[in-house]
C-alpha positions as CSV (number, residue, x, y, z in Angstrom):
1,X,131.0,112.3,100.3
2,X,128.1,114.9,101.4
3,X,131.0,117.4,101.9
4,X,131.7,117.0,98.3
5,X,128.5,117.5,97.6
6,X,128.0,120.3,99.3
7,X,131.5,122.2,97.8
8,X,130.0,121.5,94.3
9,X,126.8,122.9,95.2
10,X,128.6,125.7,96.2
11,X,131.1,126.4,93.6
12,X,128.1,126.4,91.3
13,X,125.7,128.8,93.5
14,X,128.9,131.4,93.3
15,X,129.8,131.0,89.7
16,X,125.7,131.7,88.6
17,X,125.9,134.7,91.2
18,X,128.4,136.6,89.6
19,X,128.0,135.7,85.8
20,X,127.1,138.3,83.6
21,X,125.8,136.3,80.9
22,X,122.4,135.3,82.6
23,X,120.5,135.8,78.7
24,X,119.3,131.9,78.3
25,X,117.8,129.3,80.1
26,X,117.2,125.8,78.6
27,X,115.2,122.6,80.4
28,X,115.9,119.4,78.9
29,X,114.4,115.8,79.3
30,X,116.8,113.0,79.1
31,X,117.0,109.1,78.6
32,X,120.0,107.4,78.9
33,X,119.5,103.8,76.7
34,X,122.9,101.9,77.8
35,X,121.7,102.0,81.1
36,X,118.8,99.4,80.1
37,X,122.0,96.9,79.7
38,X,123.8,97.5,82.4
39,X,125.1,93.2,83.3
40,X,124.7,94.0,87.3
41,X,122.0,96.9,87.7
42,X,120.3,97.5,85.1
43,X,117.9,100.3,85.0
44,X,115.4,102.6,82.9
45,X,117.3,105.6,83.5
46,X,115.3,109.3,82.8
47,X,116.7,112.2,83.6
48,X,116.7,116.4,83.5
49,X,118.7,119.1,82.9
50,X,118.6,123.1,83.5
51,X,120.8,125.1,81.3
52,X,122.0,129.0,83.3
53,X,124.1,131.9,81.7
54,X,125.2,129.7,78.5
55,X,128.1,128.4,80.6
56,X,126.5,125.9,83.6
57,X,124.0,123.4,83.6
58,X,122.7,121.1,86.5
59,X,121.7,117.5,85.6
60,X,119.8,115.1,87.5
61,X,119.0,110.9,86.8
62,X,117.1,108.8,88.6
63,X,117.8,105.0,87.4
64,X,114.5,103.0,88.0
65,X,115.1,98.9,88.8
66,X,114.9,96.7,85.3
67,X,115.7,92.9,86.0
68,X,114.6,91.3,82.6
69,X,118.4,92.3,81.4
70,X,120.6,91.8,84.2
71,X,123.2,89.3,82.6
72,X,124.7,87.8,85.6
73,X,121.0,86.6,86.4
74,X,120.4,82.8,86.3
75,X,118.2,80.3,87.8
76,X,120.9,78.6,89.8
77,X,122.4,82.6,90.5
78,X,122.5,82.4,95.1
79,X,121.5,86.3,94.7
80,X,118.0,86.8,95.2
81,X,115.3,89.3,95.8
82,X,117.6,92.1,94.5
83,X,116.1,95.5,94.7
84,X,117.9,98.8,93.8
85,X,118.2,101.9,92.5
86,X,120.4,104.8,91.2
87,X,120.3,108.6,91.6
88,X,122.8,110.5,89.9
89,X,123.5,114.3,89.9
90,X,126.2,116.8,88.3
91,X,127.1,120.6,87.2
92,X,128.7,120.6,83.8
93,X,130.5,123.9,82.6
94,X,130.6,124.9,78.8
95,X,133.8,126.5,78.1
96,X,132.9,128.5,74.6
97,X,131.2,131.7,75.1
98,X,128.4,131.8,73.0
99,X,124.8,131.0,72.7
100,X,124.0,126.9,73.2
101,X,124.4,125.4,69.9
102,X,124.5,128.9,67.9
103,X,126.5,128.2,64.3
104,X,128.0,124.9,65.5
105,X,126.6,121.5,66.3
106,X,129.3,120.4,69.2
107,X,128.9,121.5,72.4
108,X,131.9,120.7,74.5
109,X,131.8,120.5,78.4
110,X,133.3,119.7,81.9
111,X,131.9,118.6,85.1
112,X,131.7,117.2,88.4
113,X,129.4,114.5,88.7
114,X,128.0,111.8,91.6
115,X,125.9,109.3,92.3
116,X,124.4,106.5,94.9
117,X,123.2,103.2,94.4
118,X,121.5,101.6,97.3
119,X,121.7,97.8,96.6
120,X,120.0,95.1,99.0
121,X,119.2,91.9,98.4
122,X,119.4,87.7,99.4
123,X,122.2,84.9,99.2
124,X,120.8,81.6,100.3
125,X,122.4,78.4,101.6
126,X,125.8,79.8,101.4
127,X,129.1,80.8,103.5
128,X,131.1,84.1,104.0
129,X,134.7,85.4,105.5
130,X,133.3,87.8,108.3
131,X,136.0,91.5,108.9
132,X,138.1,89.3,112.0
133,X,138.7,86.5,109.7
134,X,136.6,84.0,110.8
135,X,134.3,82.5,108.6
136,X,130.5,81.0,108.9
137,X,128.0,79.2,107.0
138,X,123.9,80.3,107.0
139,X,120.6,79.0,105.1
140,X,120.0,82.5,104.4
141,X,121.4,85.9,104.6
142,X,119.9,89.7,103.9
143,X,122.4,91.8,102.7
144,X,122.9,95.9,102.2
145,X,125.6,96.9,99.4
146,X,125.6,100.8,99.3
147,X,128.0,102.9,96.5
148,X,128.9,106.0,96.0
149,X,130.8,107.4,93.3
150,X,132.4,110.7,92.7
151,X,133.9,111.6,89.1
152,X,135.4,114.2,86.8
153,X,133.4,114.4,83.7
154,X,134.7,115.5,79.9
155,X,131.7,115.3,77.0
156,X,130.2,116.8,74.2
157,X,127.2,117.5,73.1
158,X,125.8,117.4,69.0
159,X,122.3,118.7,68.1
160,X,121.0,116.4,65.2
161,X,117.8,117.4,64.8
162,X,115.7,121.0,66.5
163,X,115.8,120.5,69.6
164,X,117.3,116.8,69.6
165,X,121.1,116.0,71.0
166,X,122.7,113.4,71.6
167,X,125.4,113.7,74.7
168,X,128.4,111.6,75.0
169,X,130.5,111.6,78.0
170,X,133.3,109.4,79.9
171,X,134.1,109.8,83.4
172,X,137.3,108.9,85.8
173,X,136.6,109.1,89.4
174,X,136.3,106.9,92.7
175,X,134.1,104.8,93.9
176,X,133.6,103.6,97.9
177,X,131.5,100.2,98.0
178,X,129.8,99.5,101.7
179,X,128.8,95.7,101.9
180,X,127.1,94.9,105.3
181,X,125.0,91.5,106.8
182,X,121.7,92.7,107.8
183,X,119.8,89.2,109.6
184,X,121.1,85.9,108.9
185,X,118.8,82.4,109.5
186,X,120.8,79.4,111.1
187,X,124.5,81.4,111.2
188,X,126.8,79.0,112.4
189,X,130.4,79.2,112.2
190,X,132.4,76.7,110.3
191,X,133.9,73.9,110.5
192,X,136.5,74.0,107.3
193,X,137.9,77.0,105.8
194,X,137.2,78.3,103.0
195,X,138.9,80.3,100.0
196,X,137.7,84.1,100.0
197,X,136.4,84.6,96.6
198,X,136.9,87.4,94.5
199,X,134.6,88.5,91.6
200,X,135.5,90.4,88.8
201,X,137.4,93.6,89.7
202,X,135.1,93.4,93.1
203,X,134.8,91.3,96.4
204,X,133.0,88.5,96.3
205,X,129.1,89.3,96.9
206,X,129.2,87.3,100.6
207,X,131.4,89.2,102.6
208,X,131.1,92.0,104.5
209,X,133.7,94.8,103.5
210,X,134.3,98.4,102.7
211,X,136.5,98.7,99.5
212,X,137.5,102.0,97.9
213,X,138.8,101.7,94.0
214,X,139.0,103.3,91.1
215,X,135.6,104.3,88.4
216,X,135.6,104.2,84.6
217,X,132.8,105.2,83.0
218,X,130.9,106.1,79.6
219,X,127.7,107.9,78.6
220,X,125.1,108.2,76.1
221,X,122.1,110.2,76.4
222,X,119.1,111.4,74.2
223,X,118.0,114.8,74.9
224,X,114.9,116.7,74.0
225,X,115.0,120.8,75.0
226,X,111.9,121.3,76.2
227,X,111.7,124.8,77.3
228,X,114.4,128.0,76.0
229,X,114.0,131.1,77.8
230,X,115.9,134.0,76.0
């Protein structure tokens, strides 16, 4: 994953080099509102943007923890103590040669875009299937889910109002999901076997695994242009 990274860091670098359209530059503030709702990780989700040669940008979130609308969350829910959060980054290209938003009020784009969410948290008085099969029950257990996701990005952009836009985007990519056991109280191995559960579209939240699979996504984000530099 960091030498993807890296390749779109410098595919983007070379591109901005060369251009000869180097006539505007735009900074943008962001908010992204669906991610308030997000049923597993839901986060106030801010974000940038700098705008080079009319043709790239570089975009940067950072997704800040919100529990009060997590929707899986319950009183009786095993998960506890959850703490998270997401960092996003992308370069989007703007194939129509012409000044941002000059005698139209769609901006179309592509782009590369990834991000990492860092996911630990608690599951009390429970059991798991370890990665050799066998399986064990524990009063408590501190667990590490880390994900990284990689995706092509298609969007558009509309100015409604100034300097206001509204950016809608979906994304296909992959994601890689790293579940690991970090300290366990009373881990004892069991006596009866259990079913390995699965979630929805995902491993069940007790087991140690690495799963790779495919990434959906949609966007909407509120942008303000702060700064133009002709």
């Amino acid at each position: 994953m960091k030498k993807t990274i890296l390749i779109i860091g410098i595919l983007f670098l070379s591109q901005l080099s060369f251009s000869q359209d180097s006539t505007k530059f735009e900074f943008l503030f962001r908010i992204n509102p669906q991610a308030i709702i997000d049923p597993a990780t839901a986060t106030i989700q801010p974000g940038i943007e700098m705008r080079f040669n009319q043709k790239f940008a570089l975009e940067f979130d950072y997704g800040h923890q919100f529990n009060k609308f997590e929707l899986w969350k319950s009183e009786n829910n095993y998960t506890k103590n959850r703490n998270y959060y997401k960092i996003k980054f992308g370069v989007k290209y703007y194939p129509k040669n012409q000044n941002l938003y000059k005698n139209t009020c769609m901006l179309p784009y592509i782009g590369l875009a990834y991000f990492y969410i860092p996911n630990y948290f608690s599951v009390t008085n429970s059991w798991f299937t370890d990665t050799d099969g066998s399986q064990y029950t524990f009063d408590a257990v501190d667990i590490f889910k880390e994900t990284n996701i990689a995706t092509l990005k298609l969007g558009a952009e509309y100015i409604i109002y100034k300097r206001i836009n509204i950016d809608f985007s979906g994304e296909i990519g992959l994601r890689n999901a790293r579940l690991s056991h970090l300290s366990y109280i009373n881990k004892t191995e069991a006596d009866d076997f259990y079913w390995t559960e699965w979630g929805f579209l995902s491993p069940n939240k007790r087991h140690p695994s690495i799963r790779n699979s495919l990434y959906l996504g949609l966007n909407i984000k509120i942008g303000f242009i702060a700064l133009k530099i002709k």
